[in-house]
LOKEPA-863988 format. One record per residue (C-alpha): residue in three letters; x, y, z. Coordinates in steps of 0.05 Angstrom, whole numbers. Example, Ala and Ser with C-alpha at 12.3 -4.5 7.8 and 13.67 -1.06 7.14 Angstrom:
<atoms>
<atom><r>ALA</r><c1>246</c1><c2>-90</c2><c3>156</c3></atom>
<atom><r>SER</r><c1>273</c1><c2>-21</c2><c3>143</c3></atom>
</atoms>
This chain:
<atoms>
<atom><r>UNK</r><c1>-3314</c1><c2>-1631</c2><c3>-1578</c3></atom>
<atom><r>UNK</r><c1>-3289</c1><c2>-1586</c2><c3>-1643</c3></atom>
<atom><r>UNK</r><c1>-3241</c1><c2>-1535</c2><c3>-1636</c3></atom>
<atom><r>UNK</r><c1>-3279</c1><c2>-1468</c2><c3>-1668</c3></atom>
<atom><r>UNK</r><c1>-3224</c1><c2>-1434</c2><c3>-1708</c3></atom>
<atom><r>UNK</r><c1>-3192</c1><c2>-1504</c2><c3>-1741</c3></atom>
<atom><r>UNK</r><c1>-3248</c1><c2>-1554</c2><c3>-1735</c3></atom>
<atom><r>UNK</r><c1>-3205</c1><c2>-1609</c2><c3>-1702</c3></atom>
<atom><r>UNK</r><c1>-3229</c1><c2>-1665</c2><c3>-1663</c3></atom>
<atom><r>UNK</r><c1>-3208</c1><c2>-1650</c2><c3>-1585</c3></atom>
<atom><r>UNK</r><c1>-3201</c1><c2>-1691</c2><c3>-1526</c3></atom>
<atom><r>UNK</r><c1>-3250</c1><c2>-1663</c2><c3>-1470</c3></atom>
<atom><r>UNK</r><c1>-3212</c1><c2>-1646</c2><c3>-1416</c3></atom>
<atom><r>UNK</r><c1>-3164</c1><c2>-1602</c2><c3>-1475</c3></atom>
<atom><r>UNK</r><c1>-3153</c1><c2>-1529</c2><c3>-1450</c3></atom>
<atom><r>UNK</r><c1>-3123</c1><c2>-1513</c2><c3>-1521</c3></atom>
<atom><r>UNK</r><c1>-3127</c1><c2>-1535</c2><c3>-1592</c3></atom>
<atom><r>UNK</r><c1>-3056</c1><c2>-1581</c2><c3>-1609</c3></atom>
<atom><r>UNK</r><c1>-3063</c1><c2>-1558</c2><c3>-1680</c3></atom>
<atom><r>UNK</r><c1>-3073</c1><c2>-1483</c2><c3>-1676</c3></atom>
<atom><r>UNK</r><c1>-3067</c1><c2>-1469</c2><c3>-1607</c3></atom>
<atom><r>UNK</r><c1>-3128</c1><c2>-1431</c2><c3>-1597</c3></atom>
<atom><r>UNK</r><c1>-3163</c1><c2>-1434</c2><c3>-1523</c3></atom>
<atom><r>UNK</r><c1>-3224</c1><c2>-1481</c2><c3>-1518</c3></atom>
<atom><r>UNK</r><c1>-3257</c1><c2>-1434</c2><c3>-1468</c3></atom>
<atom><r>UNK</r><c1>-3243</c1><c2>-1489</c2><c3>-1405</c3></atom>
<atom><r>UNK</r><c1>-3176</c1><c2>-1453</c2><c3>-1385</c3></atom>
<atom><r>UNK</r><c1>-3209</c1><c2>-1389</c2><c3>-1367</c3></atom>
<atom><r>UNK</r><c1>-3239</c1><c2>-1377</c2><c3>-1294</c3></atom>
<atom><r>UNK</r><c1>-3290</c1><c2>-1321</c2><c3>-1271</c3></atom>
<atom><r>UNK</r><c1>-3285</c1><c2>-1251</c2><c3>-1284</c3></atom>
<atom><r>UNK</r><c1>-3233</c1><c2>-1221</c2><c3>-1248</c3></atom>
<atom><r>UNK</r><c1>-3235</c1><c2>-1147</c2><c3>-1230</c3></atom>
<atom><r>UNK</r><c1>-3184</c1><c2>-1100</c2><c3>-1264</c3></atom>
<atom><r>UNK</r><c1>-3119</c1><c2>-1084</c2><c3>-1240</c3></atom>
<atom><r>UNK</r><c1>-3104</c1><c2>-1023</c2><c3>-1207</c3></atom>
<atom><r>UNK</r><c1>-3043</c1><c2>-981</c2><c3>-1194</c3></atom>
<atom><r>UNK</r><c1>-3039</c1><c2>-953</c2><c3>-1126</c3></atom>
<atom><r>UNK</r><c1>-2991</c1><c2>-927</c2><c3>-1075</c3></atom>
<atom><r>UNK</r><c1>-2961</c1><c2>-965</c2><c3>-1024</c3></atom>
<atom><r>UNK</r><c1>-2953</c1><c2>-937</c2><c3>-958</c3></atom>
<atom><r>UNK</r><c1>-2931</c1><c2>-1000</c2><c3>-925</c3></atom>
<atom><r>UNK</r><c1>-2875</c1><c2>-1005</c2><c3>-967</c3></atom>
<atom><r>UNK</r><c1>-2845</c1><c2>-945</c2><c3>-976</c3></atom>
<atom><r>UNK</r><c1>-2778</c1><c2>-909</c2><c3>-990</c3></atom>
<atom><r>UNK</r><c1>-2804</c1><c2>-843</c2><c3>-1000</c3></atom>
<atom><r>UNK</r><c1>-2870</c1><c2>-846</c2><c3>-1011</c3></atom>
<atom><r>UNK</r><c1>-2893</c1><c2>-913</c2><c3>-1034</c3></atom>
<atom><r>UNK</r><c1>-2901</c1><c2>-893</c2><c3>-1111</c3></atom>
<atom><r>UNK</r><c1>-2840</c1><c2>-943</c2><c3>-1141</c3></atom>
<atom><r>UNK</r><c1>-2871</c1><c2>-1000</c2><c3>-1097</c3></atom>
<atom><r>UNK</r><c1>-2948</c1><c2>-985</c2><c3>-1125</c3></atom>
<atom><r>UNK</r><c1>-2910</c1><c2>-994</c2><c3>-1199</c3></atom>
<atom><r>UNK</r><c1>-2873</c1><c2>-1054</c2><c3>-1182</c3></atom>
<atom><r>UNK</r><c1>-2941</c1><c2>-1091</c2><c3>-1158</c3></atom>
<atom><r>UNK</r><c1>-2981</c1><c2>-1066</c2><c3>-1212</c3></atom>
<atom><r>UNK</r><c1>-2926</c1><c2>-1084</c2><c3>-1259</c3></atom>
<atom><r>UNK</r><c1>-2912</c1><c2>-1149</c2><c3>-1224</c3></atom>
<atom><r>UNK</r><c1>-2840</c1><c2>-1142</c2><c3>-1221</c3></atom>
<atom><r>UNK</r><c1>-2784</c1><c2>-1132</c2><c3>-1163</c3></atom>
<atom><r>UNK</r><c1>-2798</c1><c2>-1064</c2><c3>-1125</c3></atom>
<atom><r>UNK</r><c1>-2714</c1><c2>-1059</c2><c3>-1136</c3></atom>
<atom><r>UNK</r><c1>-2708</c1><c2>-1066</c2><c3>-1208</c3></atom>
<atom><r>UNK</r><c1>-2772</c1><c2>-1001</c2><c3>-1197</c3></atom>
<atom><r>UNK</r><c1>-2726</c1><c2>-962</c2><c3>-1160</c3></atom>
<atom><r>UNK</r><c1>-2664</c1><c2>-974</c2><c3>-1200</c3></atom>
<atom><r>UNK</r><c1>-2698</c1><c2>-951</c2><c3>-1265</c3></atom>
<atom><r>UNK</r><c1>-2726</c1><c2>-895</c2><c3>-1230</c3></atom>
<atom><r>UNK</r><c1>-2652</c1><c2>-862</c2><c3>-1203</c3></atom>
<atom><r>UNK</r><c1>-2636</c1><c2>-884</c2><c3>-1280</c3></atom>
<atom><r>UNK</r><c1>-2692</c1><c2>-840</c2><c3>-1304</c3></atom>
<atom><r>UNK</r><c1>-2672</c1><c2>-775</c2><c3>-1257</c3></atom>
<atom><r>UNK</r><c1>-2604</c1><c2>-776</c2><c3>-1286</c3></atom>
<atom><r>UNK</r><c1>-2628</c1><c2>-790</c2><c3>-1359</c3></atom>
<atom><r>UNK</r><c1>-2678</c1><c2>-745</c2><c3>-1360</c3></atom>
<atom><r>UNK</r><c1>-2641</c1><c2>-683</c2><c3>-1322</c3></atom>
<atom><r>UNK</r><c1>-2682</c1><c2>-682</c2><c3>-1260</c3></atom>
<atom><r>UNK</r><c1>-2758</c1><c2>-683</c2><c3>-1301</c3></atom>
<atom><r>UNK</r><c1>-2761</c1><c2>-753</c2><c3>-1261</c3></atom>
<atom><r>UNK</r><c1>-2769</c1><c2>-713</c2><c3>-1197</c3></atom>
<atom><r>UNK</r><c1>-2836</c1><c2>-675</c2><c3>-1224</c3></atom>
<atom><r>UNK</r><c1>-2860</c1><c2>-734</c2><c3>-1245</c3></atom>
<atom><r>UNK</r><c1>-2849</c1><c2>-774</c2><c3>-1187</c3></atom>
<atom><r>UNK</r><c1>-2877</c1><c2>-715</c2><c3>-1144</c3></atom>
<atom><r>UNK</r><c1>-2933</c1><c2>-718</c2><c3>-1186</c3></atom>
<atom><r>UNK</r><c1>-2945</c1><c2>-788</c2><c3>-1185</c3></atom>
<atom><r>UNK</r><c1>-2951</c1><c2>-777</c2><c3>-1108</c3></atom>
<atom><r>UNK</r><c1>-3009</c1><c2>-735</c2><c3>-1113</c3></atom>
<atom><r>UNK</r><c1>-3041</c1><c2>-776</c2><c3>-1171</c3></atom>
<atom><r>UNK</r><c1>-3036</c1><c2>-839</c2><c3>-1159</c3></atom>
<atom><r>UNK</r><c1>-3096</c1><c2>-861</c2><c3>-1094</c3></atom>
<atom><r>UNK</r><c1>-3065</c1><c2>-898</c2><c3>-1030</c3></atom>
<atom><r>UNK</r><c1>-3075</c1><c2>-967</c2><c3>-1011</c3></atom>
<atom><r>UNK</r><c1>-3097</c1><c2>-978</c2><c3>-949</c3></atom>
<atom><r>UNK</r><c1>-3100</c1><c2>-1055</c2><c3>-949</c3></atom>
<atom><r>UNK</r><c1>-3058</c1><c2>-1094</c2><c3>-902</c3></atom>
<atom><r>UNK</r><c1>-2990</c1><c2>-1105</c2><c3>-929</c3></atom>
<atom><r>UNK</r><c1>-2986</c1><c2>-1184</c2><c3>-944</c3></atom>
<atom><r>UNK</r><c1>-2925</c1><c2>-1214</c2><c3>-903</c3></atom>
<atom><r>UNK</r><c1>-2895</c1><c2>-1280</c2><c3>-947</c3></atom>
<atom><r>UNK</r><c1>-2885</c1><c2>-1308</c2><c3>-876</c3></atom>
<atom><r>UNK</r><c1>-2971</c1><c2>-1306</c2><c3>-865</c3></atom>
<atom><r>UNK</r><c1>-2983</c1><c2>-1334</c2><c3>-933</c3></atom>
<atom><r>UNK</r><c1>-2933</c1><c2>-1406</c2><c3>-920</c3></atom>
<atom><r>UNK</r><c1>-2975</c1><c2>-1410</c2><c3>-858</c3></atom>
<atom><r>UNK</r><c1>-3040</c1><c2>-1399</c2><c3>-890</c3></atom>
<atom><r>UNK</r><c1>-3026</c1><c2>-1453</c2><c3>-948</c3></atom>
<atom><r>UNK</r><c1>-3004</c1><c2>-1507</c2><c3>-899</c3></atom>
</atoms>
């Protein structure tokens, strides 16, 4: 097998070129469906907006929350129309919330 950008020689089982570090096309799964950014009502302070950014933005729903309370103070209260607006905007997700105690039972 060839890598198609540099032409080097590749082991089979390589995921990626070791000269230029372009993907052999292995490393890649199906199609996944796009993210989407909902809110969440299962995990709420308010009204579940700041937790529907910290999923879609895969971070901590705290660090969310602290930049918000930074925003209403930075911004001289325009947070609060936006946040009201994101409530209105934004759809609900009705899924189950997922527990991190029912996924360690599930993988073992």
């Amino acid at each position: 097998m060839y890598c198609t950008n540099c032409g080097t020689q590749l082991n089979e089982t390589a995921n990626f070129c070791a000269e230029c570090g372009r993907s052999t096309g292995k490393a890649e799964g199906p199609p996944q469906a796009p993210r989407r950014l909902y809110r969440l009502p299962h995990d709420k302070m308010i009204a579940g907006v700041c937790a529907g950014i910290a999923r879609y933005l895969d971070v901590d729903v705290t660090l969310v929350r602290i930049a918000a309370v930074a925003a209403l103070f930075c911004s001289a209260g325009l947070m609060i129309l936006g946040y009201i607006a994101a409530i209105f905007i934004m759809p609900v997700d009705r899924g189950l919330p997922v527990r991190a105690s029912t996924e360690a039972r599930a993988t073992s």
